[in-house]
C-alpha positions as CSV (number, residue, x, y, z in Angstrom):
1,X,4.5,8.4,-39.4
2,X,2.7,6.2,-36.3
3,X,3.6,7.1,-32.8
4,X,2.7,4.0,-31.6
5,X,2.2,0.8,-33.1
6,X,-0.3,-1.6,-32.0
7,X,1.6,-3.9,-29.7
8,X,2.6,-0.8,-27.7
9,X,-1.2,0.1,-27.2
10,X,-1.8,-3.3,-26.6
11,X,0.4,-3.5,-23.8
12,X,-0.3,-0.1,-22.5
13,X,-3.8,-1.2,-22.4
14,X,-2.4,-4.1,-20.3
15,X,-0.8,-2.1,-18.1
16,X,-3.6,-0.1,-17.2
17,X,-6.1,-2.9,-16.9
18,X,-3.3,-4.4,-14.3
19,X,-3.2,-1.2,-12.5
20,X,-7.0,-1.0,-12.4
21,X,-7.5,-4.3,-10.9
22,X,-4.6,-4.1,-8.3
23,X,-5.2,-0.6,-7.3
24,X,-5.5,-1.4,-3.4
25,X,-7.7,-0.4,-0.6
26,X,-8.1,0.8,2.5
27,X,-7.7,-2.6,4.4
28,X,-5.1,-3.3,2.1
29,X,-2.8,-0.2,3.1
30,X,-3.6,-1.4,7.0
31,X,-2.4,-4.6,6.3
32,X,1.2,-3.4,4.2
33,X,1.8,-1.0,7.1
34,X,1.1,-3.5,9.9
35,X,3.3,-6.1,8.3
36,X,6.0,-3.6,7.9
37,X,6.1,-2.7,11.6
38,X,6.0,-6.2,13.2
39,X,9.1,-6.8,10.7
40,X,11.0,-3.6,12.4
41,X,10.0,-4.9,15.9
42,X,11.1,-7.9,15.1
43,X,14.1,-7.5,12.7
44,X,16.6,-10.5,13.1
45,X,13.9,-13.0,12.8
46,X,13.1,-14.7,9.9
47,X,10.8,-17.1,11.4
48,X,8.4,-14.2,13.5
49,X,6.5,-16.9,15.8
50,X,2.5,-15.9,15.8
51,X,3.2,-13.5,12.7
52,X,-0.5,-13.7,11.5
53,X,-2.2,-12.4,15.2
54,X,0.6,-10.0,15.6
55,X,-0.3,-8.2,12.2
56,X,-3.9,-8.2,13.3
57,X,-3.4,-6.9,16.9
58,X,-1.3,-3.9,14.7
59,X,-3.9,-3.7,12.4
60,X,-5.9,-2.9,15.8
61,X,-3.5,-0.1,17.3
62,X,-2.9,1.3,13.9
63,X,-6.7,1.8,14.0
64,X,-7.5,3.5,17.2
65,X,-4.0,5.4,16.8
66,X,-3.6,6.7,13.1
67,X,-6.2,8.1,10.9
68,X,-5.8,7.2,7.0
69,X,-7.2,8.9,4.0
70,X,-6.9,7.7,0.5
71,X,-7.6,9.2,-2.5
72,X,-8.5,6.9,-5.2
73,X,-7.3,8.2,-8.7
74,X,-9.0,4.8,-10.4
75,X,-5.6,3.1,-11.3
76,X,-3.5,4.0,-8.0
77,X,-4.4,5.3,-4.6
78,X,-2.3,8.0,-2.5
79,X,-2.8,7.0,0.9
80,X,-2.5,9.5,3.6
81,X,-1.5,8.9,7.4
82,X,-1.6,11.0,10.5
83,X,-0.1,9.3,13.5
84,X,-0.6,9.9,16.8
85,X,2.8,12.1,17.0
86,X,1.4,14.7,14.5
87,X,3.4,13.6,11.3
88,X,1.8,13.4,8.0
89,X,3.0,10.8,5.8
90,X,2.1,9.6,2.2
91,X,2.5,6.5,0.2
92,X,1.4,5.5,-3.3
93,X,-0.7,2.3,-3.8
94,X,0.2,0.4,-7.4
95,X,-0.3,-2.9,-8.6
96,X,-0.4,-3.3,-4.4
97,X,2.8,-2.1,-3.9
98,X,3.3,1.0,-1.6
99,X,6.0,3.1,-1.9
100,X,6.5,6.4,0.7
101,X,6.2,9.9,-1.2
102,X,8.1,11.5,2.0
């Protein structure tokens, strides 16, 4: 009896080579996190005027306030903060989509 037939390989093998090539770095992490908190200052506007130099001037006060680890594990990356309040967060990085562990 097979366990898995070839199309499912196939499209594991897919998968994998997706997650490989979209496993994100460093400066992409900055850039999810900085676009996530111009979006909470500014939450009721669509349209955020100067968007672009507002995500690089958090990019900037992320840097000097935040330090950030990752952890490559090839096909994803754990990425791990510690703010300048003392709280340790984590996130996963896949096919560059974060998503918090806590």
């Amino acid at each position: 009896m097979r366990l898995f037939g070839s199309t499912t390989l196939i499209i594991l093998a897919l998968l994998l080579i997706a997650a490989y090539v979209t496993n994100p770095n460093e400066e992409d992490f900055k850039e999810y996190v900085a676009t996530k908190l111009v979006k909470e200052i500014n939450p009721k506007s669509k349209d955020i005027p100067f968007e672009s130099y507002q995500i690089k001037a958090a990019e900037g006060l992320l840097s000097l306030g935040t330090e950030t680890h990752r952890k490559d594990y090839t096909f994803c990356s754990v990425f791990t903060v510690d703010d300048f309040m003392g709280n340790r967060r984590k996130f996963i990085g896949l096919f560059t989509v974060f998503i918090p562990l806590n």
